[in-house]
N, C-alpha and C positions, 0 to 999 in steps of 0.2 A: 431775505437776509435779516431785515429787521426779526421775522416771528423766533428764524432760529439766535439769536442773539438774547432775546429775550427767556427763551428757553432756557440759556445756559445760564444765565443770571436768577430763575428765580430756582434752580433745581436745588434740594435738599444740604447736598454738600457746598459748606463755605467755598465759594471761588472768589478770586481775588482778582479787582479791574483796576488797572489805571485813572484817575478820576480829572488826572492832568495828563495833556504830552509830555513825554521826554523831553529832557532839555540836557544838550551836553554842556558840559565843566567847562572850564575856559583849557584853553589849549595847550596848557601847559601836560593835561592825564589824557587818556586815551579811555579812559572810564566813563558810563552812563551813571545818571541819577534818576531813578522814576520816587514819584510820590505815590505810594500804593495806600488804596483803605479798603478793607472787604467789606459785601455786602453785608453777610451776617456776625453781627457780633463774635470774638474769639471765644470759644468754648472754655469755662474754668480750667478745666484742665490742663489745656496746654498753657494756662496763664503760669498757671502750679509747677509744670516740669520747667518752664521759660525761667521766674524765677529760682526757680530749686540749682538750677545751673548757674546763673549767676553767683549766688551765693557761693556755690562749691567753689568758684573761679576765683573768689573774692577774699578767699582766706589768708589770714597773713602768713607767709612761707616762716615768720618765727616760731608762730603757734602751732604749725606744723613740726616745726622740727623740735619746737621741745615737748613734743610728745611722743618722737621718736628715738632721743634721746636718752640712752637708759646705762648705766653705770657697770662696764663689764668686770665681774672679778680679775683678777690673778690667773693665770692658770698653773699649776704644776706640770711642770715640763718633765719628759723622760731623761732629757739628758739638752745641754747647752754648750753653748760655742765659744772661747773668746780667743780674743787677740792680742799681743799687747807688744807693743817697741817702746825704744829705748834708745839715746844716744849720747854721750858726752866726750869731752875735749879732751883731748891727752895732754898732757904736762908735763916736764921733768919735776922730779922731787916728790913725785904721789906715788903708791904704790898702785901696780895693777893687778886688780881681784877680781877673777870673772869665777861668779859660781861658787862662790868663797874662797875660791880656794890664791894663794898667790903666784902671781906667772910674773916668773922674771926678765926684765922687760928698763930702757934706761926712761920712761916714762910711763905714767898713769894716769887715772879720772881725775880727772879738777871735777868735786860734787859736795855736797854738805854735806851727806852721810861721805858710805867708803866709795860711794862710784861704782859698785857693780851693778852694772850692766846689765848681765843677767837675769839675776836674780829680779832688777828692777822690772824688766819687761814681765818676767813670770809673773809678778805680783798683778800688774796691770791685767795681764791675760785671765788670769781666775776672779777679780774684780770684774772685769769686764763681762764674763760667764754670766756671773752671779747679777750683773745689772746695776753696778754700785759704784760709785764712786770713783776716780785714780787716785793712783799711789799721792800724787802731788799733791790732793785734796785732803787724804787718810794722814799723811805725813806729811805738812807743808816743808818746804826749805828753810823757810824763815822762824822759822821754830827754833830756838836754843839745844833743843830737847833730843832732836834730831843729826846735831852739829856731832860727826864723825860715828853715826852709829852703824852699828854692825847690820847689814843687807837682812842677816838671815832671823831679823824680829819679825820684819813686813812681811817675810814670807810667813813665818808662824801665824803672823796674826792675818795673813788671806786663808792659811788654812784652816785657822780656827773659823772663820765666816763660811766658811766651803763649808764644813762640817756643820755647823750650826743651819745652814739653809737644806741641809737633808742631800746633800752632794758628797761624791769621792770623783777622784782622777780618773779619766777614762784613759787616756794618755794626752803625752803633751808632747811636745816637736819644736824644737829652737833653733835659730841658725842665729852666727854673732861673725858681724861683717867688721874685720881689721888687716891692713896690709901686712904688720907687723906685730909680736912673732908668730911665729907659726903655734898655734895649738892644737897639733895630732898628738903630741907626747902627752898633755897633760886632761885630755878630753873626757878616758874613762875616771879619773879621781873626779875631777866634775860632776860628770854624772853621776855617779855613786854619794857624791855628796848633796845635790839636786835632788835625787830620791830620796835619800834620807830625812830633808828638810820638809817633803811634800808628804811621809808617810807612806810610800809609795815605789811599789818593785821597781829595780832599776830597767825590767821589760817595754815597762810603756812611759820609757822616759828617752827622750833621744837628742843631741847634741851636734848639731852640723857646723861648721868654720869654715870660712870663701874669703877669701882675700875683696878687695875693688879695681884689680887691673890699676891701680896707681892714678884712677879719677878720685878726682875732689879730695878733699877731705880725708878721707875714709882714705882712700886709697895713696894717700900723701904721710900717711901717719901719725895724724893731727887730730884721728878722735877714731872712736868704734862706736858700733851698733849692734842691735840684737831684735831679732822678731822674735813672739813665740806666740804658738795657735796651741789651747788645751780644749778636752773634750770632757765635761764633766756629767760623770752619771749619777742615775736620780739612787739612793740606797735602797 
C-alpha cells in the first residue's frame, strides 16, 4: 500500500493531498472544510487564467455600463399615434362651442379660453403624436393672453407644429361624451369645420356623440367630455 501511495504522489502530474484531516464546522452547516497543498508547485499558467478571472469578476458594473452606454438618435418615424381628452364643467351663462361651431344649449364650458372641448382634446392628440408638450403647457390658463380665446388658434398653431415636424393627418376619430343636447343635428357642420381648421378632407375626419346613461357628471349634465385618437403620416 505504501509503494503504491507513493507512486501516485511522486508521478508527473500535480496531485493534490490532504496534508491535515478533515475537520467538520461546528454544527450549525453540514459542509466539510479540508486544508489542501499540492505537491508540486501550481504551474504559471494556471496562476495566469486564476487571476485573469478574478479580475474579469472584479470590474465595477459602473465601468461597465458606461461603456455600454451610448446616445441613440431620434428616429424618424413613418407615421405616429396620439391621444388626446378633454373635460370641463357646464355652467349657465357660458355659451357651448364644440368644434367651433355654437350648440344651443341653456349652459356651457366654465374655461379661460371658449371651453371647447373639442377642439381642446384635438390639439392635445396631435401634440401628443408629435411628442410635445399639452395644450395646458403651450397655453397655460393663467395666462391673460389666453383669457376667452378663440379654440381654433391652438389648433392652427398644432398644425403649424404637425407641418413643421414633416407630418399631415392620417385621420383623426373623436367621440365627445354629454347627456345633454343631443348633437346629430349639428355633427356634419362640425366636422366640416374640424377639417377645414386641420387642412384636411372631411374623409379622414370623424365625429362620434354618446350620451353617459345619466352617471356622474357627464351623465347629470354638469360637464362634457371628448377623446380623440389621430394618426399622423410622415410626407
Amino acid at each position: 500500500m505504501a509503494a503504491i501511495t507513493s507512486s501516485l504522489y511522486t508521478c508527473s502530474s500535480p496531485i493534490i493531498k490532504p496534508t491535515t484531516k478533515p475537520h467538520f464546522l461546528p454544527s450549525s452547516t453540514s459542509s466539510l472544510h479540508f486544508t489542501l497543498t499540492p505537491i508540486n508547485p501550481i504551474n504559471s499558467s494556471f496562476k495566469t487564467l486564476k487571476n485573469s478571472s478574478i479580475s474579469a469578476v472584479s470590474t465595477p458594473i459602473a465601468e461597465t455600463s458606461s461603456q455600454n452606454s451610448t446616445s441613440i438618435p431620434s428616429k424618424t418615424l413613418p407615421f405616429r399615434v396620439g391621444h388626446g381628452f378633454d373635460l370641463h364643467r357646464l355652467e349657465p351663462g357660458y355659451p357651448l362651442i364644440i368644434g367651433g361651431i355654437n350648440i344651443p344649449h341653456d349652459r356651457g364650458c366654465e374655461a379661460h379660453s371658449d371651453g371647447d372641448v373639442l377642439l381642446h382634446c384635438v390639439v392635445d392628440a396631435i401634440l401628443g403624436a408629435l411628442g410635445l408638450p399639452d395644450i395646458g403647457q403651450l397655453f397655460p390658463d393663467n395666462d391673460p393672453k389666453w383669457k376667452g380665446a378663440d379654440s381654433s388658434v391652438f389648433v392652427k398653431e398644432a398644425v403649424r407644429l404637425m407641418d413643421e415636424a414633416g407630418y399631415e393627418l392620417g385621420n383623426l376619430d373623436a367621440t365627445l361624451i354629454l347627456q345633454r343636447p343631443k348633437l346629430s343635428p349639428h355633427k356634419e357642420v362640425m366636422k366640416a369645420n374640424l377639417a377645414a381648421l386641420l387642412g384636411a378632407d372631411m374623409s379622414i375626419v370623424n365625429i362620434k356623440a354618446k350620451t353617459h346613461e345619466k352617471v356622474d357628471s357627464l351623465g347629470e349634465n354638469r360637464s362634457i367630455a371628448a377623446h380623440t385618437v389621430v394618426l399622423l403620416m410622415k410626407k
